[in-house]
C-alpha positions as CSV (number, residue, x, y, z in Angstrom):
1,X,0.7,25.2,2.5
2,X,3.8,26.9,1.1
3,X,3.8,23.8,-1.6
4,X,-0.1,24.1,-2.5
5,X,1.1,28.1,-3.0
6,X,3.9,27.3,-5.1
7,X,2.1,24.5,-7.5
8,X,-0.7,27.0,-7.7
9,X,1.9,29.7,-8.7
10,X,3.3,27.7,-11.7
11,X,-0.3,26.8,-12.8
12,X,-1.1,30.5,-13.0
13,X,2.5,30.8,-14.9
14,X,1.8,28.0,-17.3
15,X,-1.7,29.5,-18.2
16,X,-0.4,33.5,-18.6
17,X,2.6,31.4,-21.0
18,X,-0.1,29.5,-23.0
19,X,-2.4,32.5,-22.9
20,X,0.3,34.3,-24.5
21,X,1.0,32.2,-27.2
22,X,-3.2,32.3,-28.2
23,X,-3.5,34.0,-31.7
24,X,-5.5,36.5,-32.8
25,X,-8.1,36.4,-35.2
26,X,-7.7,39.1,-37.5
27,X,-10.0,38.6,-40.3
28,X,-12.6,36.2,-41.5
29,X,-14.8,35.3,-44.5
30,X,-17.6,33.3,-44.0
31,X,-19.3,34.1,-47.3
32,X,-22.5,35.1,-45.6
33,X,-25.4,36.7,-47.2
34,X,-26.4,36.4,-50.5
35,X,-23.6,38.4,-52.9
36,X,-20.1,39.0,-52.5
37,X,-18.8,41.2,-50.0
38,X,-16.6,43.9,-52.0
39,X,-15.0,45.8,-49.4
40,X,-12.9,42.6,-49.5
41,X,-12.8,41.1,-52.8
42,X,-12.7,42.1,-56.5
43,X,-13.4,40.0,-60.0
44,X,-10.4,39.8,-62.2
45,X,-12.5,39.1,-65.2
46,X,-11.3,37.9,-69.0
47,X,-8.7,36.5,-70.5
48,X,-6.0,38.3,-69.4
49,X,-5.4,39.7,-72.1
50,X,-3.0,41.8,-73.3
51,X,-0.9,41.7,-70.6
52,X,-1.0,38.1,-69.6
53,X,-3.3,36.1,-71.9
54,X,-4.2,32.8,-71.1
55,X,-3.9,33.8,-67.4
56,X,0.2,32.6,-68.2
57,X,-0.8,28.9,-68.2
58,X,-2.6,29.1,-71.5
59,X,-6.0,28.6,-69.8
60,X,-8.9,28.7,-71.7
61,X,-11.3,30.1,-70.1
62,X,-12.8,33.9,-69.4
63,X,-13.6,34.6,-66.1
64,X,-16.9,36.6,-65.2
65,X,-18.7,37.7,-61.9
66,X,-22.1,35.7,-63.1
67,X,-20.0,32.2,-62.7
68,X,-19.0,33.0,-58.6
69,X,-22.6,32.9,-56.5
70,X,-23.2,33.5,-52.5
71,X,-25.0,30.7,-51.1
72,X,-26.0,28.9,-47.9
73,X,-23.1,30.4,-45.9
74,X,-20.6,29.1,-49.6
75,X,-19.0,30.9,-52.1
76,X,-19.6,28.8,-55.2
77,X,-17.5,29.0,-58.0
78,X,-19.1,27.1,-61.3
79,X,-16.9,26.2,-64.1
80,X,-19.2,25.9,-68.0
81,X,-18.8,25.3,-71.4
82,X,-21.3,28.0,-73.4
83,X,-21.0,27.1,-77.2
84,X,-17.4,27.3,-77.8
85,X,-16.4,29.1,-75.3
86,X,-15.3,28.3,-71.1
87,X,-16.3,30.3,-68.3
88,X,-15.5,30.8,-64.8
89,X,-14.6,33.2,-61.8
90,X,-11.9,34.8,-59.7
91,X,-11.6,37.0,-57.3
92,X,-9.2,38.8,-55.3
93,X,-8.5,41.0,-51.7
94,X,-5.5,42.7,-53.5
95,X,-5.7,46.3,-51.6
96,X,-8.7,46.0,-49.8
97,X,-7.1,42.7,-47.3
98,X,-3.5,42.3,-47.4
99,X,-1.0,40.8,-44.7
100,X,2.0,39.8,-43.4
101,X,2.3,36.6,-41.3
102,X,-0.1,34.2,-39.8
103,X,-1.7,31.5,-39.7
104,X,-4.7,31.0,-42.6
105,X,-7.3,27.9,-42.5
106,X,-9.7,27.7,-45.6
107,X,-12.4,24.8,-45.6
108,X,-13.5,23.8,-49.3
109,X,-14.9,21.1,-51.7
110,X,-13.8,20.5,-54.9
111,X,-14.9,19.5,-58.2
112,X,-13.6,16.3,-60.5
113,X,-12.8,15.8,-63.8
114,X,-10.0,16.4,-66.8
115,X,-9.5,19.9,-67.8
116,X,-10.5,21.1,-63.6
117,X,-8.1,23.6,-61.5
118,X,-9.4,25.2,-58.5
119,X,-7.3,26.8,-56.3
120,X,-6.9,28.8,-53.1
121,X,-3.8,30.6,-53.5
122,X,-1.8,34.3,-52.7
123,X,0.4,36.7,-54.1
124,X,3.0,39.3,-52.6
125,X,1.3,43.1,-53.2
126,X,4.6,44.2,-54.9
127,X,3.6,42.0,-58.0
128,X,2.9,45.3,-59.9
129,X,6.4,46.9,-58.7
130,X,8.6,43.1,-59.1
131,X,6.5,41.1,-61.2
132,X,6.0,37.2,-61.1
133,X,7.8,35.3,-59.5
134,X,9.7,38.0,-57.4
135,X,6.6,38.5,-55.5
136,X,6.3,35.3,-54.5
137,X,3.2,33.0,-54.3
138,X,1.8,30.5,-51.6
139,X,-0.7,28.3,-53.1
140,X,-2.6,27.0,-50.1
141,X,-4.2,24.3,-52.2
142,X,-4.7,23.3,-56.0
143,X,-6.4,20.4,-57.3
144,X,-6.2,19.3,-61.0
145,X,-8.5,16.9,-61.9
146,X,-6.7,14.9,-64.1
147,X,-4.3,13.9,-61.4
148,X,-7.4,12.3,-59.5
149,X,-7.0,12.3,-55.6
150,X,-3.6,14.6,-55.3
151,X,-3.7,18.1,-53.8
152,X,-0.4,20.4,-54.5
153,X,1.0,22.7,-51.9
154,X,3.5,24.7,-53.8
155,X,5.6,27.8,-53.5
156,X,7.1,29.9,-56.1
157,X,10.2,31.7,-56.1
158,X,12.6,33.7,-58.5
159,X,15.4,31.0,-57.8
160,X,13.5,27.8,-58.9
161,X,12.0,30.1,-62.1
162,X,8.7,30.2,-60.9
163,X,8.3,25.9,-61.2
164,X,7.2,23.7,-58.7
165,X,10.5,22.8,-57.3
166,X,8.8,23.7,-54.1
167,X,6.1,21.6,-53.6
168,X,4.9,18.8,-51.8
169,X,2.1,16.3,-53.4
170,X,-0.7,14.8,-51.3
171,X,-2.8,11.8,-52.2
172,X,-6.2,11.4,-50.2
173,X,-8.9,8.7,-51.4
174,X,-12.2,10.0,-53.1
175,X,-10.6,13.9,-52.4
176,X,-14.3,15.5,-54.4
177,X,-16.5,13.8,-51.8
178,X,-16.4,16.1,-49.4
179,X,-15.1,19.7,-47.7
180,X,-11.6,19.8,-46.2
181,X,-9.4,21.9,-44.1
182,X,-6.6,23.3,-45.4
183,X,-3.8,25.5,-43.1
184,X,-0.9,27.2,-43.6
185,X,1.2,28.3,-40.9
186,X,3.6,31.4,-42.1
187,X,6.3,33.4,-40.3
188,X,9.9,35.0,-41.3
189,X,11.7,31.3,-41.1
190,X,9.6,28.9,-42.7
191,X,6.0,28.3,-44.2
192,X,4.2,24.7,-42.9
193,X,1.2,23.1,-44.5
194,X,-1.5,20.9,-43.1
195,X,-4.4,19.1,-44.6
196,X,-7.3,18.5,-42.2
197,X,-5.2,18.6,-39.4
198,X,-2.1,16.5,-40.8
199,X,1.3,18.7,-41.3
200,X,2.1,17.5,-45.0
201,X,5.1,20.1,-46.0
202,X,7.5,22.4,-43.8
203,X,9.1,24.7,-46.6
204,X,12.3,26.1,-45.0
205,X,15.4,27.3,-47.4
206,X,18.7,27.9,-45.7
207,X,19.2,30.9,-47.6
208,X,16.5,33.9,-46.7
209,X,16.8,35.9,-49.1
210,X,14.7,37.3,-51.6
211,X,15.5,35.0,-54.4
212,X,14.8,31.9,-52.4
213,X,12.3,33.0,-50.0
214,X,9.6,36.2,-51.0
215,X,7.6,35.7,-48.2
216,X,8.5,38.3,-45.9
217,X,5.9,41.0,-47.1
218,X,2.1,41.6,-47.1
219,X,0.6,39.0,-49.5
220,X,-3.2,39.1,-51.1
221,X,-6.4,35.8,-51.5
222,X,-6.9,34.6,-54.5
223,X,-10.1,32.0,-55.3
224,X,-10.1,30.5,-58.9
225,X,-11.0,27.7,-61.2
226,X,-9.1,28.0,-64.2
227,X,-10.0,24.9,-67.3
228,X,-7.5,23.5,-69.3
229,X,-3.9,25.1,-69.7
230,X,-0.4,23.7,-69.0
231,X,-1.0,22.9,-65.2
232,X,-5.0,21.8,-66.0
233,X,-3.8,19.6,-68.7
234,X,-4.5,20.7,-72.7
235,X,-7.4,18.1,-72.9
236,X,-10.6,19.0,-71.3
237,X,-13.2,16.7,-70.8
238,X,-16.9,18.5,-72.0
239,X,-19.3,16.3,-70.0
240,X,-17.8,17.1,-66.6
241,X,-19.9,20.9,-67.0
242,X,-21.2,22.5,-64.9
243,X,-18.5,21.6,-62.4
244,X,-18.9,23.6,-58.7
245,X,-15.6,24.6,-56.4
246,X,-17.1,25.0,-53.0
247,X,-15.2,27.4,-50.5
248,X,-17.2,27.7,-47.0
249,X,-14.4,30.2,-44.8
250,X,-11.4,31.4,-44.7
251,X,-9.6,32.5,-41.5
252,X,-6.5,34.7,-41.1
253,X,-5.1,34.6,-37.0
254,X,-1.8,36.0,-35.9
């Protein structure tokens, strides 16, 4: 008896242990309904001009709220070429959702073709204080269609200059076929990517500090798909329009 009651004692332990590691979920977009929920998100619309025109990656194209639509439980972001001139959409949750720490999971689908950069990305909420890159940015996932089949999981800091000295390039096999599961596990010591389920990057500087590691303040969603620019490639290929970046949730637990 007195065994039974001790091996029933450690069960209870183990489960108030693993009980107490559970996260929270804290917020959620599941891009329900049929227009964009702004007490979350806002368009960042243009050029980016005249502070930062061409978006800093001399993009081409002007973003606009018509090119992001609500459907089916997706937001739906659709890339064009009208005339002479590019179109897109981004949005934002800078001061309506910002946080520190977590873990976020983002299911999406995206497009193909040269000249194509969606992303799912963040940036710290001092931005307008520090600037870029001493506020840091987590890019949960970028695709560039020219570099067919590779997804980029990349950090920037002030001590690599804002490159992609941080990053960590993942090849999967006919990548625009369907939706995939991107997570990103952040605390104070280290940020770790998966891709549907597969850890593919543990970013972890020995030094701390805010040169080599911004991360430890509230950070902001981004959704975009920029065409053409350094990163997108200068070259754009014209027949690949309309193109459609599919995001169906994402999830912020800590």
């Amino acid at each position: 008896m007195k065994k039974r009651l001790a091996v029933l004692a450690l069960v209870l332990l183990t489960l108030q242990s693993c009980k107490g590691q559970e996260k929270e979920l804290i917020w959620e977009e599941n891009f329900d309904g049929n227009s964009l929920n702004m007490d979350y998100w806002s368009y960042e619309n243009g050029d980016g001009c005249p502070d930062i025109c061409g978006w800093g990656n001399n993009e081409r194209q002007l973003y606009r709220p018509e090119n992001l639509e609500i459907k089916d439980g997706l937001a739906v972001i659709t890339a064009e070429k009208d005339g002479d001139s590019y179109f897109s959409s981004r949005i934002n949750t800078k001061d309506k959702f910002e946080f520190q720490y977590g873990i976020i999971e983002t299911r999406a689908k995206v497009p193909g073709g040269h000249g194509i950069w969606p992303a799912i990305w963040m940036l710290g909420d001092n931005i307008g204080e520090v600037g870029w890159p001493a506020s840091g940015e987590i890019d949960i996932m970028e695709y560039v269609g020219r570099m067919k089949d590779t997804l980029h999981t990349t950090l920037h800091t002030p001590a690599t200059h804002g490159d992609h000295a941080s990053t960590k390039v993942t090849k999967i096999d006919n990548v625009e076929d369907d939706f995939h599961i991107y997570k990103v596990e952040w605390s104070k010591q280290e940020i770790v990517y998966y891709i549907d389920g597969e850890k593919v990057y543990t970013f972890s500087p020995e030094i701390k500090d805010d040169e080599h590691y911004p991360f430890r303040h509230k950070f902001y969603f981004l959704l975009n798909m920029a065409i053409g620019g350094n990163f997108g490639g200068p070259d754009v290929d014209d027949s690949i329009f309309p193109a459609k970046f599919y995001i169906d949730y994402i999830k912020v637990y800590q």
